[in-house]
MIDOSE-1310 file (N, C-alpha, C; in nm, 2 decimals, decimal comma, always signed):
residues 100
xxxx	+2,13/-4,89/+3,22/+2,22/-4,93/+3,13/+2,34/-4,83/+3,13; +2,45/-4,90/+3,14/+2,56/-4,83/+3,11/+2,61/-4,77/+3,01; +2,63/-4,62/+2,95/+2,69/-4,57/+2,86/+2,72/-4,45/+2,85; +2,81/-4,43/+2,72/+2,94/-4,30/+2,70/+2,92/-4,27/+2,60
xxxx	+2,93/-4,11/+2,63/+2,92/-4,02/+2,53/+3,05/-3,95/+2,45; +3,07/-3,99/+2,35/+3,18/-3,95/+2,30/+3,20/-3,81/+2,29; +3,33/-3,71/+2,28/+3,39/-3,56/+2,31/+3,47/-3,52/+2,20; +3,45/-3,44/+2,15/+3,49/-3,43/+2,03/+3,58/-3,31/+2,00
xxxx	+3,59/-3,21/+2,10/+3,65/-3,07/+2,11/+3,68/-3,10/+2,25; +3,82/-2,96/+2,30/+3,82/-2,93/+2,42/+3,72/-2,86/+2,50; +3,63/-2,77/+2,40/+3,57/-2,67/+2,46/+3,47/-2,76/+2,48; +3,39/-2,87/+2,44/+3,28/-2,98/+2,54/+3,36/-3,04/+2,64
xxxx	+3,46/-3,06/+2,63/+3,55/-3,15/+2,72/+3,51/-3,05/+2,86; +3,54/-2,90/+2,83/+3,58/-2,82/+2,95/+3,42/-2,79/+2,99; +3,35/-2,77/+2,90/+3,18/-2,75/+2,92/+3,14/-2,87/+2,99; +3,19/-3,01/+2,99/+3,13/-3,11/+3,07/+3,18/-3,13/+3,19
xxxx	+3,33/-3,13/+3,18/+3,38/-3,05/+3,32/+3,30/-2,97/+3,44; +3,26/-2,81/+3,35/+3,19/-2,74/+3,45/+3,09/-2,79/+3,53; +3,01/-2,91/+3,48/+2,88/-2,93/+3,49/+2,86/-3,11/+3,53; +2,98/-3,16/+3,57/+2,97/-3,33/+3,60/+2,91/-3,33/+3,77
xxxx	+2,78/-3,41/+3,73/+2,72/-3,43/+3,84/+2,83/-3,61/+3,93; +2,81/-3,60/+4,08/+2,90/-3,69/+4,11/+2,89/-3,82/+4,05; +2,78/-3,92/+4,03/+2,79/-4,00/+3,96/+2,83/-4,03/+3,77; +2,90/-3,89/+3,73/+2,95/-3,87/+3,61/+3,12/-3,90/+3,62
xxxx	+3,15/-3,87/+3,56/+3,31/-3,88/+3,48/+3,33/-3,85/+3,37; +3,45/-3,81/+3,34/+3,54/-3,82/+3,17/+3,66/-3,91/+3,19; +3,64/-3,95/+3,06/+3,82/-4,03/+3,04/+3,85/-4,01/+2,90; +4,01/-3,96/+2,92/+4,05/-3,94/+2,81/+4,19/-3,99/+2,84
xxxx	+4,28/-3,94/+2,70/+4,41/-4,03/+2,70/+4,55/-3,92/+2,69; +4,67/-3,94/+2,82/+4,75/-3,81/+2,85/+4,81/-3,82/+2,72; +4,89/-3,73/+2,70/+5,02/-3,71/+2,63/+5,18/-3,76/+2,67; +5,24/-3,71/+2,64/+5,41/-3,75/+2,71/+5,43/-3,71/+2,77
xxxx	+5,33/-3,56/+2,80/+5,39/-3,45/+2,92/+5,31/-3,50/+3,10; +5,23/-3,59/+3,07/+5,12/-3,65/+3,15/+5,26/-3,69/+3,26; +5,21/-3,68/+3,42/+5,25/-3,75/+3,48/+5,28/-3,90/+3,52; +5,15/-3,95/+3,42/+5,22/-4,12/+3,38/+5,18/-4,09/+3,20
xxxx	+5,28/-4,08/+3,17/+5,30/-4,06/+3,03/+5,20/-4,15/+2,91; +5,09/-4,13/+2,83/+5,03/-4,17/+2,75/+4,93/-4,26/+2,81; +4,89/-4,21/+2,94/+4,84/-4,34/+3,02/+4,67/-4,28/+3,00; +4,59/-4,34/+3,10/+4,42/-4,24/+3,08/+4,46/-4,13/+3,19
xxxx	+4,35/-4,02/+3,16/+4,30/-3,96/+3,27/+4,18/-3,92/+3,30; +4,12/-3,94/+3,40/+3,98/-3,95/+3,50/+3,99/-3,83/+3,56; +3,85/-3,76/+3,54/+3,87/-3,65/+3,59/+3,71/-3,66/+3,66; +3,69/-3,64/+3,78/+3,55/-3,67/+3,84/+3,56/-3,54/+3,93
xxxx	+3,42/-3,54/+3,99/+3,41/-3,43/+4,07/+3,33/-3,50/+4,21; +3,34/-3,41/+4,32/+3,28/-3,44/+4,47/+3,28/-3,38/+4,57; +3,17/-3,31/+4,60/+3,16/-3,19/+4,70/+3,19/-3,07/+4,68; +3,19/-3,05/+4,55/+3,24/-2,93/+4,42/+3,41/-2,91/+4,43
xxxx	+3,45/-3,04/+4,47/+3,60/-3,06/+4,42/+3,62/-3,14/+4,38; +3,70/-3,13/+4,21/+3,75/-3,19/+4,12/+3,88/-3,26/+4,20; +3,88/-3,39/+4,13/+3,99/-3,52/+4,16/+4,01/-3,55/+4,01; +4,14/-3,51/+3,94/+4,19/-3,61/+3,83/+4,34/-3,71/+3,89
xxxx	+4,27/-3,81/+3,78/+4,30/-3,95/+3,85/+4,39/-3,98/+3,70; +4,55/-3,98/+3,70/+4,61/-4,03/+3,61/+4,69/-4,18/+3,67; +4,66/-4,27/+3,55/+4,74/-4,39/+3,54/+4,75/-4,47/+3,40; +4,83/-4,62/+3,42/+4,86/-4,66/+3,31/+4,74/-4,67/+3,20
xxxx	+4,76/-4,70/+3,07/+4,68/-4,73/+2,97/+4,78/-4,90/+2,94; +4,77/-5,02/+2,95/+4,80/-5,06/+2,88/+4,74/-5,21/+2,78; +4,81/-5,25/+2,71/+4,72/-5,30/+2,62/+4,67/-5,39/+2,65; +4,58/-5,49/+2,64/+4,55/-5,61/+2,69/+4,55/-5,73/+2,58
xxxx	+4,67/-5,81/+2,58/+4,68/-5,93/+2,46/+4,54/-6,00/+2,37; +4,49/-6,04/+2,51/+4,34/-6,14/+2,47/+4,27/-6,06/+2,41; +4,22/-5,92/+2,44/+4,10/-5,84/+2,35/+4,16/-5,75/+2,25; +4,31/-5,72/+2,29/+4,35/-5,58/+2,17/+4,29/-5,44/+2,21
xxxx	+4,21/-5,49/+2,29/+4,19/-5,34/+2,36/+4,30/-5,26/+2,48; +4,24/-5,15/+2,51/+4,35/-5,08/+2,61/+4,26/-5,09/+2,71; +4,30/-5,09/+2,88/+4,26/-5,09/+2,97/+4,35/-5,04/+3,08; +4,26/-4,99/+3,20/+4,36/-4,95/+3,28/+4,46/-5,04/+3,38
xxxx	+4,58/-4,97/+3,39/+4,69/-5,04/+3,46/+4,70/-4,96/+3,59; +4,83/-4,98/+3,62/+4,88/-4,93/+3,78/+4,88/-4,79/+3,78; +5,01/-4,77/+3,85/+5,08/-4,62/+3,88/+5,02/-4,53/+3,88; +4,86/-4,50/+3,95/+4,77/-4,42/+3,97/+4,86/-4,35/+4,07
xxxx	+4,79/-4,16/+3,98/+4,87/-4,06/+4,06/+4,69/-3,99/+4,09; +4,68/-3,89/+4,17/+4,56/-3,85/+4,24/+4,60/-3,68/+4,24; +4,53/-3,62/+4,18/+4,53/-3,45/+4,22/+4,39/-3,39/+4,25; +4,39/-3,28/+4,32/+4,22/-3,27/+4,41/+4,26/-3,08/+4,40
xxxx	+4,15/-3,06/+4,35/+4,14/-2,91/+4,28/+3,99/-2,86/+4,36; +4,00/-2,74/+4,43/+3,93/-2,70/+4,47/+3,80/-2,56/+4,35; +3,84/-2,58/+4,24/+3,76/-2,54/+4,14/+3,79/-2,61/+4,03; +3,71/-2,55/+3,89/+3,70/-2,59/+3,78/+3,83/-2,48/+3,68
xxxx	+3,90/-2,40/+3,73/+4,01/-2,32/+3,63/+4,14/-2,43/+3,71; +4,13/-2,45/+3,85/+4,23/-2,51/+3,87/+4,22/-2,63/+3,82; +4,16/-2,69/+3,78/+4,17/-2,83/+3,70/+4,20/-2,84/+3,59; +4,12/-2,73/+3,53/+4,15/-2,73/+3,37/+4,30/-2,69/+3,34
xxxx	+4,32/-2,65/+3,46/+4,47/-2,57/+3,38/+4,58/-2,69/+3,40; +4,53/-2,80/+3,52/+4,64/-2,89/+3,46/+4,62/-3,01/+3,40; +4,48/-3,03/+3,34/+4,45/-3,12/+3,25/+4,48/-3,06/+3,10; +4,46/-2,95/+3,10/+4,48/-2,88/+2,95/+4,58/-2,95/+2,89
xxxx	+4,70/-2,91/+2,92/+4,86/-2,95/+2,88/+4,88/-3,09/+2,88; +4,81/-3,18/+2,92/+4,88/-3,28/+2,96/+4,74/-3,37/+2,87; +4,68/-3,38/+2,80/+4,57/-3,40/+2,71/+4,62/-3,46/+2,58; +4,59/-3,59/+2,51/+4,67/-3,62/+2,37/+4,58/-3,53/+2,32
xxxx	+4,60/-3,48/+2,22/+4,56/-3,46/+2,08/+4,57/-3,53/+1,94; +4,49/-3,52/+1,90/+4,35/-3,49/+1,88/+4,29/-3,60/+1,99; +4,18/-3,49/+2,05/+4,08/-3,53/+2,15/+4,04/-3,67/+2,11; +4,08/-3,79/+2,25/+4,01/-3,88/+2,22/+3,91/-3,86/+2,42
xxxx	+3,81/-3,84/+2,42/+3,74/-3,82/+2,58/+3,62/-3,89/+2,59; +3,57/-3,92/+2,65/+3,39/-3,98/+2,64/+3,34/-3,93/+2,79; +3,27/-3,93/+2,82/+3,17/-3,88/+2,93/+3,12/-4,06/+3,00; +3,14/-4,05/+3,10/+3,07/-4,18/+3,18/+2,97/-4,17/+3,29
């Protein structure tokens, strides 16, 4: 069964980070400063290199929910300080993240 754990601080955000086995993930939601501005961002790991995955967020009429859209951008970080340092800044606040 499929399910997510909700994130509630940076410091679990960056502690689940350290520790995402490949069939894991996080998604959370950028800021303005985001390379697609207020869109999600996916942050997975693979072969002990991190891939954050920024694209649209947008709304969906029929459900009123948000879902993902286009303009996927792709960054590949050979550790866990280089990732965090460019997901840090570019993060809404207050933390909205879930674990997948």
């Amino acid at each position: 069964m499929y399910s997510e754990k909700k994130i509630d601080t940076m410091e679990h955000l960056e502690m689940h980070m350290k520790v995402l086995d490949e069939d894991e993930g996080i998604r959370t939601i950028g800021n303005s400063k985001s390379p697609v501005p207020n869109g999600y961002i996916f942050i997975t790991r693979s072969n002990e290199r991190y891939c954050v995955n920024v694209c649209e967020r947008i709304l969906d009429p029929e459900t009123s929910r948000d879902r993902v859209g286009g303009n996927d951008k792709y960054f590949y970080f050979d550790n866990f300080e280089e990732a965090r340092k460019m997901v840090s800044p570019i993060i809404k606040l207050p933390l909205e993240a879930w674990l997948y």
